[in-house]
One Martini backbone bead per residue (centre of mass of N, CA, C, O) as a GRO file, in nm:
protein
  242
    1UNK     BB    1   1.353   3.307  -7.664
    2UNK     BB    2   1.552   3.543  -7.574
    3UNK     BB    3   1.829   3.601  -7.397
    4UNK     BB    4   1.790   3.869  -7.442
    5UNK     BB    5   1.449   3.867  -7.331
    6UNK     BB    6   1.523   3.693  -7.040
    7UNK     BB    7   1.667   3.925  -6.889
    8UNK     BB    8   1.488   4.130  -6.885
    9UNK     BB    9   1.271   3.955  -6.737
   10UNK     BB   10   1.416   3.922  -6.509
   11UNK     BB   11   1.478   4.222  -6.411
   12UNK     BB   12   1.200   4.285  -6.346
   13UNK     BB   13   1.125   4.098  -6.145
   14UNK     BB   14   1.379   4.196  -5.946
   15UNK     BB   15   1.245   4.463  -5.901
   16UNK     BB   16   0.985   4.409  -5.792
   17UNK     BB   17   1.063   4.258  -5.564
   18UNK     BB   18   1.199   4.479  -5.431
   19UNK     BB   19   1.031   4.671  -5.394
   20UNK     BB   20   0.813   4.493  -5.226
   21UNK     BB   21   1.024   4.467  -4.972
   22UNK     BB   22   1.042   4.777  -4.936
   23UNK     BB   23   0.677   4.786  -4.897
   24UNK     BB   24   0.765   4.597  -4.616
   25UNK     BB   25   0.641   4.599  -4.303
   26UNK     BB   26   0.593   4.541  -4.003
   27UNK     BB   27   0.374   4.399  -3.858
   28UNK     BB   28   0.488   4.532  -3.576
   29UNK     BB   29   0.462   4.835  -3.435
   30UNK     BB   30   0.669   5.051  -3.199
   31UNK     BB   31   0.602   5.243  -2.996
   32UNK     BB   32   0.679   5.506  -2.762
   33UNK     BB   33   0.619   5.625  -2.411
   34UNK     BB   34   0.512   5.864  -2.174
   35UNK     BB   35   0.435   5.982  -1.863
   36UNK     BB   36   0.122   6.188  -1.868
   37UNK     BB   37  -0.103   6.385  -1.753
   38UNK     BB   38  -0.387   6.261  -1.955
   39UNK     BB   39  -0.231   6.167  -2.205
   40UNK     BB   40  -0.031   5.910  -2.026
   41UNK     BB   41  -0.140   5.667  -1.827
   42UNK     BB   42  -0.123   5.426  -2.038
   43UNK     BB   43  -0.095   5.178  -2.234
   44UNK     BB   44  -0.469   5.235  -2.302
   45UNK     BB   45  -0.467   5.533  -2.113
   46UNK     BB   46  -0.556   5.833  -2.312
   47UNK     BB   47  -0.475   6.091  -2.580
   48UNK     BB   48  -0.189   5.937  -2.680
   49UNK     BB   49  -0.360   5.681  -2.731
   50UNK     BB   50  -0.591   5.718  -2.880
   51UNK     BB   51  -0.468   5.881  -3.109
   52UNK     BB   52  -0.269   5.592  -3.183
   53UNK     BB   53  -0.527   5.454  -3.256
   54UNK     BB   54  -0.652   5.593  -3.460
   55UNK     BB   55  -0.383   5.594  -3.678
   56UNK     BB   56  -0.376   5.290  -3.698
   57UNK     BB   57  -0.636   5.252  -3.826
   58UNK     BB   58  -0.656   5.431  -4.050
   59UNK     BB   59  -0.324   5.322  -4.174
   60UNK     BB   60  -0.368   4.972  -4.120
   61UNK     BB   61  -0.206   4.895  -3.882
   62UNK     BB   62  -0.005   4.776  -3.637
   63UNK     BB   63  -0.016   4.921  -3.312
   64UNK     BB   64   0.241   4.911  -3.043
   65UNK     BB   65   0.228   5.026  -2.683
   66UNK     BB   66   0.482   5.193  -2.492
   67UNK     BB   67   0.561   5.235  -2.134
   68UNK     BB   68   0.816   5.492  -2.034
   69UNK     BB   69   1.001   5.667  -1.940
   70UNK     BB   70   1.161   5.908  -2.065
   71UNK     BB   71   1.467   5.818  -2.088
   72UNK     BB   72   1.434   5.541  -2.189
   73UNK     BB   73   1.258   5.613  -2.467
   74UNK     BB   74   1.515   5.750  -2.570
   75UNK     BB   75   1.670   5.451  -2.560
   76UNK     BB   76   1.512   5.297  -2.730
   77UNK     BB   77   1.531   5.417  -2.964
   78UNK     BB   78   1.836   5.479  -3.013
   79UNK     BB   79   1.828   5.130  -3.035
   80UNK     BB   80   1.635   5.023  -3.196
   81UNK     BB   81   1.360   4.936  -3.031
   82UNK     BB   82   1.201   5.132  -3.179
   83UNK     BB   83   1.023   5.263  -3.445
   84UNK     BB   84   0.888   5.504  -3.233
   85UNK     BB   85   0.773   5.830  -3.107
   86UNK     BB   86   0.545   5.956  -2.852
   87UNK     BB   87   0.644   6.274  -2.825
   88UNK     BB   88   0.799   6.430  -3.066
   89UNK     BB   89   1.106   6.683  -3.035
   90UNK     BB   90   1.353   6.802  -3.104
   91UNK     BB   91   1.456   6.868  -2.778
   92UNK     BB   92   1.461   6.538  -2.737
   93UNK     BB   93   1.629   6.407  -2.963
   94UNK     BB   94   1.915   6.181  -2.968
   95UNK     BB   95   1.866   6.100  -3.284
   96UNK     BB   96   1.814   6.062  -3.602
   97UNK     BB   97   1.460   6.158  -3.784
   98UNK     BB   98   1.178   6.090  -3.881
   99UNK     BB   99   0.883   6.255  -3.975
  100UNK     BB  100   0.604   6.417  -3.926
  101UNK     BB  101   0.377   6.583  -3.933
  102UNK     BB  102   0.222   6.767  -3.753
  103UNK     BB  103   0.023   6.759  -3.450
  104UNK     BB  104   0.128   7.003  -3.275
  105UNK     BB  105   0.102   7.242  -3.035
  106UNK     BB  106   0.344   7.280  -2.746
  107UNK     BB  107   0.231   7.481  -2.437
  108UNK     BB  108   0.394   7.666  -2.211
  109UNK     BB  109   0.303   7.764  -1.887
  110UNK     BB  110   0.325   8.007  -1.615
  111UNK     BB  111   0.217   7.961  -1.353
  112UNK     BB  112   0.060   8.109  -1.063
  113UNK     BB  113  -0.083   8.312  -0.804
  114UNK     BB  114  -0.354   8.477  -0.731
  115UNK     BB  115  -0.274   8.811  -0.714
  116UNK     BB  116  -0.016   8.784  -0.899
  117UNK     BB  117   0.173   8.788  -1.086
  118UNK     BB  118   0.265   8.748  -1.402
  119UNK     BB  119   0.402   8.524  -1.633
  120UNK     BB  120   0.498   8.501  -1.981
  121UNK     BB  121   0.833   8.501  -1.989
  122UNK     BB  122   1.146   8.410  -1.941
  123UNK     BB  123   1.250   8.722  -1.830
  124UNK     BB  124   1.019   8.697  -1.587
  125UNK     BB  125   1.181   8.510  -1.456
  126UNK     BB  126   1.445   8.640  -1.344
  127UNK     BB  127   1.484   8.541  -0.991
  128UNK     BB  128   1.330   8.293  -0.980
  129UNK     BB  129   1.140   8.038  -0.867
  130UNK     BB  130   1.098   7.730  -1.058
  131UNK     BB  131   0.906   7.484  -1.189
  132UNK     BB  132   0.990   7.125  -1.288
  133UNK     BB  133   0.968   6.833  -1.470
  134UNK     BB  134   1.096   6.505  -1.503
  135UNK     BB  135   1.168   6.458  -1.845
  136UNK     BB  136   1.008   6.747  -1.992
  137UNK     BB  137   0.994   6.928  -2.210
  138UNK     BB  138   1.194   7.197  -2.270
  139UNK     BB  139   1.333   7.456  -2.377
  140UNK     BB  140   1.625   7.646  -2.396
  141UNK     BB  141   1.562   7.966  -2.323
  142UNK     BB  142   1.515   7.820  -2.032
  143UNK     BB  143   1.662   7.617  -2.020
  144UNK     BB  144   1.993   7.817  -1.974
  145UNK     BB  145   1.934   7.997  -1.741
  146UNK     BB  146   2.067   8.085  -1.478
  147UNK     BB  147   1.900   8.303  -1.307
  148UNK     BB  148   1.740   8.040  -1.236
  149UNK     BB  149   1.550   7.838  -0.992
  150UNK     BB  150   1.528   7.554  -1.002
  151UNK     BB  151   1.263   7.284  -0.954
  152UNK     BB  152   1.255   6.979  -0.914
  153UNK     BB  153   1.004   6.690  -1.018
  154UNK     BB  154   0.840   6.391  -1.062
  155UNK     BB  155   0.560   6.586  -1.083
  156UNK     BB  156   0.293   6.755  -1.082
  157UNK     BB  157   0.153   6.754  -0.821
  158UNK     BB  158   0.411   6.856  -0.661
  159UNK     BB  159   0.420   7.146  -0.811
  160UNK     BB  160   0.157   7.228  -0.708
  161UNK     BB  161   0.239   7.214  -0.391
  162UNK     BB  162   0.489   7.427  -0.428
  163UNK     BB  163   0.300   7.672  -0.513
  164UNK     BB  164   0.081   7.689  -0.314
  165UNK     BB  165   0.293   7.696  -0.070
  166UNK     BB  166   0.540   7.899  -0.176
  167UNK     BB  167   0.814   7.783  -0.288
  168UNK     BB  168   0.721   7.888  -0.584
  169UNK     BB  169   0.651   8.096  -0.830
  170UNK     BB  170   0.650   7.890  -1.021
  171UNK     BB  171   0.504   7.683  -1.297
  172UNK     BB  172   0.590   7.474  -1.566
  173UNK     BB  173   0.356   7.355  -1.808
  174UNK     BB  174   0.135   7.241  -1.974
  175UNK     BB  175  -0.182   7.282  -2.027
  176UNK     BB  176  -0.290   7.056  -1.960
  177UNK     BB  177  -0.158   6.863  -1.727
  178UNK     BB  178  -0.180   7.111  -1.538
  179UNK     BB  179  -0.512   7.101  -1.515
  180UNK     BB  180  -0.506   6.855  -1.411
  181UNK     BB  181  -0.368   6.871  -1.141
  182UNK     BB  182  -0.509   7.115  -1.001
  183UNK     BB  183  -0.802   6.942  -1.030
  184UNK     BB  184  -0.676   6.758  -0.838
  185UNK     BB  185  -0.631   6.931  -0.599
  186UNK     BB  186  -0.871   7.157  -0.592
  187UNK     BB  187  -0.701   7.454  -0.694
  188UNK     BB  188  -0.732   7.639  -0.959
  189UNK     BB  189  -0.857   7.918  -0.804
  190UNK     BB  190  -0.567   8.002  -0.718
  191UNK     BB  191  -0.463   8.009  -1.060
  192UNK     BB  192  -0.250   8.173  -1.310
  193UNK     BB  193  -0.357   8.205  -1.654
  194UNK     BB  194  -0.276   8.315  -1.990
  195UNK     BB  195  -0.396   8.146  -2.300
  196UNK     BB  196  -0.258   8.401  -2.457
  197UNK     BB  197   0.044   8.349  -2.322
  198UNK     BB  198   0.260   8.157  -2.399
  199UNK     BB  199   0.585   8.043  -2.266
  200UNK     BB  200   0.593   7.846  -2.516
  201UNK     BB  201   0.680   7.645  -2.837
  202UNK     BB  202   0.602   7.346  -2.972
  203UNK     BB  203   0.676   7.077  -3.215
  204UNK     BB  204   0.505   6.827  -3.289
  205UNK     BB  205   0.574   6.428  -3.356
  206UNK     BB  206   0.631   6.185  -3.497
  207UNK     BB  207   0.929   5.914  -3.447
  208UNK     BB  208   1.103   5.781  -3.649
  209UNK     BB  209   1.348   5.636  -3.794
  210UNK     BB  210   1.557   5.561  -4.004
  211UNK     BB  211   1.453   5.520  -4.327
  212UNK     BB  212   1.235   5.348  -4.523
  213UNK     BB  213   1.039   5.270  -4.293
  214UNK     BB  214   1.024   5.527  -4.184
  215UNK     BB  215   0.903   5.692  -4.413
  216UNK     BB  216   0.669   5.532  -4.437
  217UNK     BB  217   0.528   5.590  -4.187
  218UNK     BB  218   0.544   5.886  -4.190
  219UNK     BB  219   0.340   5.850  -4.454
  220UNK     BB  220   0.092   5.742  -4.333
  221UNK     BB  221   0.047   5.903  -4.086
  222UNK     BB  222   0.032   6.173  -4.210
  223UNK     BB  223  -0.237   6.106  -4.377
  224UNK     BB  224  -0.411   5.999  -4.152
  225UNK     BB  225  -0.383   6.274  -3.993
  226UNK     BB  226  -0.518   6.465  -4.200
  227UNK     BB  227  -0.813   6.255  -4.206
  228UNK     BB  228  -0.885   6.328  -3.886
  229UNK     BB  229  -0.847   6.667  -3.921
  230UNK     BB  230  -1.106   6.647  -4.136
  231UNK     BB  231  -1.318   6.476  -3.948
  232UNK     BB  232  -1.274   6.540  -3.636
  233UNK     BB  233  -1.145   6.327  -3.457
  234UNK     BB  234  -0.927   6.485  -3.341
  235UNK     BB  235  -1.065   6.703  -3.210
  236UNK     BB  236  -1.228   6.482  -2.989
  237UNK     BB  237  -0.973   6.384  -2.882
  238UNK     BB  238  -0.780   6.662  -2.819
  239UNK     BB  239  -0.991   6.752  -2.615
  240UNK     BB  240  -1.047   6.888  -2.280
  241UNK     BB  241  -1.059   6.660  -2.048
  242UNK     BB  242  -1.171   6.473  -1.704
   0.00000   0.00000   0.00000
């Protein structure tokens, strides 16, 4: 064997190693996410936990699930402590990120008390208190505004009660995590919101971190996520359950 062709297959070997070390990825992924009413309960119940739990499965991978506040959420991702972090919006994400295609589209709603008027745009909020929860993705179009009297709560449940106590005009909050709260008060009949008629619109998805490992977990989630899609078991895990 000559000497170039002995230098060749060495090249070609050392190729391959690196490929093989590039598509190795951690024994165990850590997801990172944040307590939300009916969402993520706990690591283990939620339906942002089940649906992490079926992607999981599907993609063949080991996901570790950590549930922080949602602000240490985003600094230990920040820190390069998670692998990934779920629910990613862009209005919330504090350094650059791979992501996932969609997994939903987030809805925030601006219940009212029923009787009263409807507010469905941002713009009819303007000179009215409106409650919102600390830690939640709000639009910038939203939380920019001068105009309106924001207040803050530490959870949904307690939104609810300055709501219909009539301390604030609306509470603003996604759909689902809202009928939750709502039904654990056992006062959903009191208050009105149109399904048709969402007050903002935010893309939902897995943040990986930057990097190969990142883009590599971003597509193996991606497809696992569009097999889920189509096989019915999304649609089974997001149905609005109670």
């Amino acid at each position: 064997m000559t000497a170039v062709i002995r230098y060749g297959i060495g090249m070609f070997i050392g190729l391959l190693a690196c490929v093989s070390m590039a598509d190795e990825l951690p024994e165990t992924i850590v997801i990172g996410t944040f307590p939300i009413p009916l969402m993520v309960e706990s690591e283990e119940k939620g339906i942002f936990i089940e649906l992490t739990q079926a992607l999981a499965k599907e993609a063949g991978l080991n996901i570790q699930i950590r549930v922080f506040p949602a602000q240490r959420t985003l600094r230990e991702f920040a820190a390069k402590r998670l692998d990934g972090l779920f629910p990613g919006l862009a209005v919330t994400m504090p350094v650059p990120y791979e992501r996932t295609t969609s997994v939903y589209v987030k809805r925030d709603y601006a219940f009212t008390r029923k009787g009263e008027k409807p507010l469905h745009t941002v713009e009819q909020l303007a000179g009215k208190k409106v409650a919102l929860t600390s830690g939640y993705p709000y639009v910038e179009p939203l939380t920019s505004r001068q105009d309106i009297r924001f207040e803050l709560a530490n959870s949904d449940e307690q939104n609810v009660k300055k709501l219909l106590a009539g301390r604030v005009d609306a509470f603003v909050v996604e759909l689902k995590s809202g009928l939750k709260a709502f039904h654990a008060d056992g006062r959903e009949g009191a208050i009105h919101y149109d399904i048709a008629k969402p007050l903002s619109e935010q893309d939902v998805f897995y943040a990986l971190q930057t990097g190969e490992h990142g883009e590599q977990l971003a597509q193996r989630l991606s497809q696992a996520l569009e097999r889920l899609k189509r096989s019915g078991r999304f649609d089974q895990i997001m149905a609005v359950t109670r």
